[in-house]
C-alpha positions as semicolon CSV with decimal commas, in nm:
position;residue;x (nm);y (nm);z (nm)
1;X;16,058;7,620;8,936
2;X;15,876;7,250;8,995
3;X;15,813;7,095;9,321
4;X;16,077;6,836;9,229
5;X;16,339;7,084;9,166
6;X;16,273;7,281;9,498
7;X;16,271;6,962;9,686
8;X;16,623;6,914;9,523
9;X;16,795;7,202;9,644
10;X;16,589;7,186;10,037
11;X;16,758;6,819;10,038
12;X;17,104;6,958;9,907
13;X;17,089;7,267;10,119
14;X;17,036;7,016;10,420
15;X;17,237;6,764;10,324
16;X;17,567;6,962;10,283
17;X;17,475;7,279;10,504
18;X;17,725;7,312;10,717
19;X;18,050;7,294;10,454
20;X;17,803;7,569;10,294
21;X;17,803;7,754;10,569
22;X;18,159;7,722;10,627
23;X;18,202;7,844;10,287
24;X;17,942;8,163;10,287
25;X;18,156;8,225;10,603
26;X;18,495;8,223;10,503
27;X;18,415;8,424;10,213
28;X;18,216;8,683;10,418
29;X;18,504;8,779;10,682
30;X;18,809;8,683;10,453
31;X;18,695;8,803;10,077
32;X;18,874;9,153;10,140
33;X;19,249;8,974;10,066
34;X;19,150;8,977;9,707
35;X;18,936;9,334;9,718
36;X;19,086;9,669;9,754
37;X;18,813;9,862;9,614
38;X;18,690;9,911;9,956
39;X;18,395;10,146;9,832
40;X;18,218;9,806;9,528
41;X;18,316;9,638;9,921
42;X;18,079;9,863;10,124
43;X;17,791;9,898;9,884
44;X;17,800;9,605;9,621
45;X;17,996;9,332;9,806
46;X;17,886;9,328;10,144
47;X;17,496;9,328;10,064
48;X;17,562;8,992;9,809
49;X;17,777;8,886;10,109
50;X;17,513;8,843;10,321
51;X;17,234;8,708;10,063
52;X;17,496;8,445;10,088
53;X;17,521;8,401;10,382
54;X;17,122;8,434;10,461
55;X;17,082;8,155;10,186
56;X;17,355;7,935;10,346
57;X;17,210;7,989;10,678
58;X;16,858;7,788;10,561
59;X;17,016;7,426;10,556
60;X;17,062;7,475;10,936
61;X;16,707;7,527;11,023
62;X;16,549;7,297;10,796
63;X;16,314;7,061;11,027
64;X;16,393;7,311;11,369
65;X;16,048;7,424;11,411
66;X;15,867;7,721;11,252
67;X;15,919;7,929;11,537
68;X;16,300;7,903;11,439
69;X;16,261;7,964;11,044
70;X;16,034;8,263;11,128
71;X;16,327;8,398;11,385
72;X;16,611;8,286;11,159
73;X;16,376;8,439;10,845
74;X;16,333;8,791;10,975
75;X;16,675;8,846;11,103
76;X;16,851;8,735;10,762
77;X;16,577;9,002;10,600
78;X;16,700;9,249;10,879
79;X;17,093;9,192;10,821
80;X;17,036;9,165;10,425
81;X;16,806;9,497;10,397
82;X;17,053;9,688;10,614
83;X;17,391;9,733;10,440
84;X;17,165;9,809;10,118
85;X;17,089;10,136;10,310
86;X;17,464;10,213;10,476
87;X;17,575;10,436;10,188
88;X;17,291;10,655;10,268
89;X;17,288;10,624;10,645
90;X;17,681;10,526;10,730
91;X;17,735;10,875;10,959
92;X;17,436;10,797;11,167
93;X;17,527;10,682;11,467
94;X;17,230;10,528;11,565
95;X;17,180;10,339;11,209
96;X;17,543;10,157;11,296
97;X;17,417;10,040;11,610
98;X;17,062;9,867;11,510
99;X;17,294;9,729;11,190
100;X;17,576;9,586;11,425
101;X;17,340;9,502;11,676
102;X;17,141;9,298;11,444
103;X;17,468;9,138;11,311
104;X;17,542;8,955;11,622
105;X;17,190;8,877;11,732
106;X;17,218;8,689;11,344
107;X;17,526;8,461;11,426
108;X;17,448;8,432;11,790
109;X;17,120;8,260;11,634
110;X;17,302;8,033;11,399
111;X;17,597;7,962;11,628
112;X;17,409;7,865;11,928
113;X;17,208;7,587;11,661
114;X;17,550;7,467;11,538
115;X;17,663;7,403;11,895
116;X;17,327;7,200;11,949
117;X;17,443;6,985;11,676
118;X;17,790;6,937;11,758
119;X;17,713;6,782;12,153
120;X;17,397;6,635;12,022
121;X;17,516;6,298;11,806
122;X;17,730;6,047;11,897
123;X;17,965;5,980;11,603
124;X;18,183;6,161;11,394
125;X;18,176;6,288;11,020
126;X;18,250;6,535;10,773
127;X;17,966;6,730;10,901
128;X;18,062;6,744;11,239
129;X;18,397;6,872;11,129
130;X;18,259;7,155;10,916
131;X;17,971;7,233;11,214
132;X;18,292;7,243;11,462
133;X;18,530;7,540;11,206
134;X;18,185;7,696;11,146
135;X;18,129;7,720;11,515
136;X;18,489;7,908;11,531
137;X;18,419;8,154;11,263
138;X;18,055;8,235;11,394
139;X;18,268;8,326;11,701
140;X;18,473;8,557;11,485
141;X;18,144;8,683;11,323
142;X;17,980;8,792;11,701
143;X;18,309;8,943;11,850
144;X;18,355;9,159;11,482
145;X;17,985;9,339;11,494
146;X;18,015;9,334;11,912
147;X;18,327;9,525;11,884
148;X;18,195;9,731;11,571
149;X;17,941;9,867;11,811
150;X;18,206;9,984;12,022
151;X;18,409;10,146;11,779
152;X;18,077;10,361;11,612
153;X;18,030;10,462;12,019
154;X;18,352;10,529;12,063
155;X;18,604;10,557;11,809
156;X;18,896;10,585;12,058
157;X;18,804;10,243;12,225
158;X;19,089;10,081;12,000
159;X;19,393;10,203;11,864
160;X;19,519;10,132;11,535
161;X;19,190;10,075;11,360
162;X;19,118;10,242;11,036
163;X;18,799;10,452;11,056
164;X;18,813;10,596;10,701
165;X;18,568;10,346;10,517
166;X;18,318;10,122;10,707
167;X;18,495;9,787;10,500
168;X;18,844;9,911;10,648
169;X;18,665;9,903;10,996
170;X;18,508;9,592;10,936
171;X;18,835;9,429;10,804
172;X;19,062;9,561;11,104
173;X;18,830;9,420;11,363
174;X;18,819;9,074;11,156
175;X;19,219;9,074;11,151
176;X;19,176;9,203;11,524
177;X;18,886;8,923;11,640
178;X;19,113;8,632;11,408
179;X;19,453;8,701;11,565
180;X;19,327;8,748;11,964
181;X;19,069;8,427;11,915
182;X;19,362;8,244;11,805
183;X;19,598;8,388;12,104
184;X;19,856;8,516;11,845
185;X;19,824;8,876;11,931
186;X;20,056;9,099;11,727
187;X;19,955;9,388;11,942
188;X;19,888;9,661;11,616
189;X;19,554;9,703;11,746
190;X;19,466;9,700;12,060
191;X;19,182;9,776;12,289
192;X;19,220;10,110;12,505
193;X;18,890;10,170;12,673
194;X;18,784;9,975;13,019
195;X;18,474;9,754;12,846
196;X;18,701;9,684;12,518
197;X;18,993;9,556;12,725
198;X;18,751;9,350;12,917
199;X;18,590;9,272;12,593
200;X;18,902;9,130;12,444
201;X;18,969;8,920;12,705
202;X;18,642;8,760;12,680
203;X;18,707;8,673;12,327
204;X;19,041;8,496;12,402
205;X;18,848;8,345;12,711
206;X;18,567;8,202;12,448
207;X;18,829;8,107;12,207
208;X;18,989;7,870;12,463
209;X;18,733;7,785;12,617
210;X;18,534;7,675;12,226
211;X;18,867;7,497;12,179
212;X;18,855;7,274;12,511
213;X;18,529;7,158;12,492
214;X;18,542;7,060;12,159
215;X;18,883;6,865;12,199
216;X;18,616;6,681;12,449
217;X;18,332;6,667;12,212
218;X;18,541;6,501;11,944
219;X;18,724;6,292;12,210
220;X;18,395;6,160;12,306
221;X;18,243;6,074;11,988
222;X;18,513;5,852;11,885
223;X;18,483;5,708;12,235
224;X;18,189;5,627;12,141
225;X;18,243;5,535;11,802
226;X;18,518;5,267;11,946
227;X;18,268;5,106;12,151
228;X;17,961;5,090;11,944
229;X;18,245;4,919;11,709
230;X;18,383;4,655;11,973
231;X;18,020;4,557;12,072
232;X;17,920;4,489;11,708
233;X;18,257;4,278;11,676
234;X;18,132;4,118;12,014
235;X;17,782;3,979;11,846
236;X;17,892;3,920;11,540
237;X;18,145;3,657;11,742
């Protein structure tokens, strides 16, 4: 490949990085509604899920620093590498943890960049809007592996989770995370240990909470939008 070319796809990969996150998101938590092979899930789908997602993730980081690219780098290595080795290592108790553990340390990385960039400019576009949903899946992402972590301690932290594949455990806790983040709350699953009740709580606490000061991010930035306009229409009078 020439220079020229990979200069083409750094500038597209920053230029449109967030609705390709969004998109390497979406598909990572929500991809199961057309799958029920749950077994091509676990060992074919998930690993090419997160390539995906590891590729999507680059666009974020471009111009952050080395130090960042060489965090960002060796976690996406980490979280790729890992579910490559889960059909050999899925009743190890200890192999779950490091792989769930790594999980969230991955989209607490990524999330906590996207939130830089949606307080950071003053003005609103289409990539603020697709920072802001990628911000609320991200979310979903953390609570998912956080809560995956205690399910592989304990698998009598939750009730109604399906423990007979790791994809149906994954895909209960994203239904699980989705619903209580939102506030709906059917109530099939639901947390019965002390730290997962406190747990869930903190996810509809961060769900709220994501939600208000975003309503004030976006509030502001067409504030400010308004009155960058009405001073221009001032000097050009």
């Amino acid at each position: 490949m020439g220079k020229g070319n990979k200069m083409e796809i750094k500038n597209f990969l920053h230029k449109r990085k967030y609705e390709i996150l969004l998109i390497a998101l979406i598909q990572h938590l929500y991809i199961g509604i057309v799958v029920s092979d749950m077994p091509f899930y676990t060992e074919i789908l998930w690993p090419i899920n997160m390539v995906i997602l590891g590729l999507a993730s680059v666009g974020v980081f471009i111009e952050k620093g080395k130090i960042k690219n060489i965090v960002k780098n060796i976690l996406a290595i980490i979280v790729i590498a890992l579910p490559v080795l889960l059909p050999f290592f899925k009743g190890v108790h200890e192999f779950m943890l490091i792989l769930n553990l790594s999980y969230v340390l991955f989209f607490l990385f990524i999330f906590l960049e996207v939130f830089k960039f949606l307080i950071k400019p003053s003005y609103i576009n289409t990539d603020i809007i697709s920072a802001a949903a990628c911000g609320m899946f991200l979310l979903i992402e953390i609570f998912v592996f956080l809560f995956q972590i205690c399910v592989y301690t304990d698998q009598n932290s939750f009730k109604g989770i399906d423990y007979t594949s790791p994809a149906h455990t994954f895909i209960d806790l994203v239904y699980y995370c989705s619903i209580t983040l939102t506030t709906i709350g059917y109530g099939d699953i639901t947390p019965s240990a002390h730290y997962t009740k406190l747990a869930a709580s903190l996810i509809g606490i961060s769900g709220q909470f994501y939600s208000v000061v975003l309503v004030g991010i976006l509030i502001s930035k067409f504030t400010s939008n308004g009155k960058w306009l009405m001073v221009n229409d001032v000097l050009l009078k």
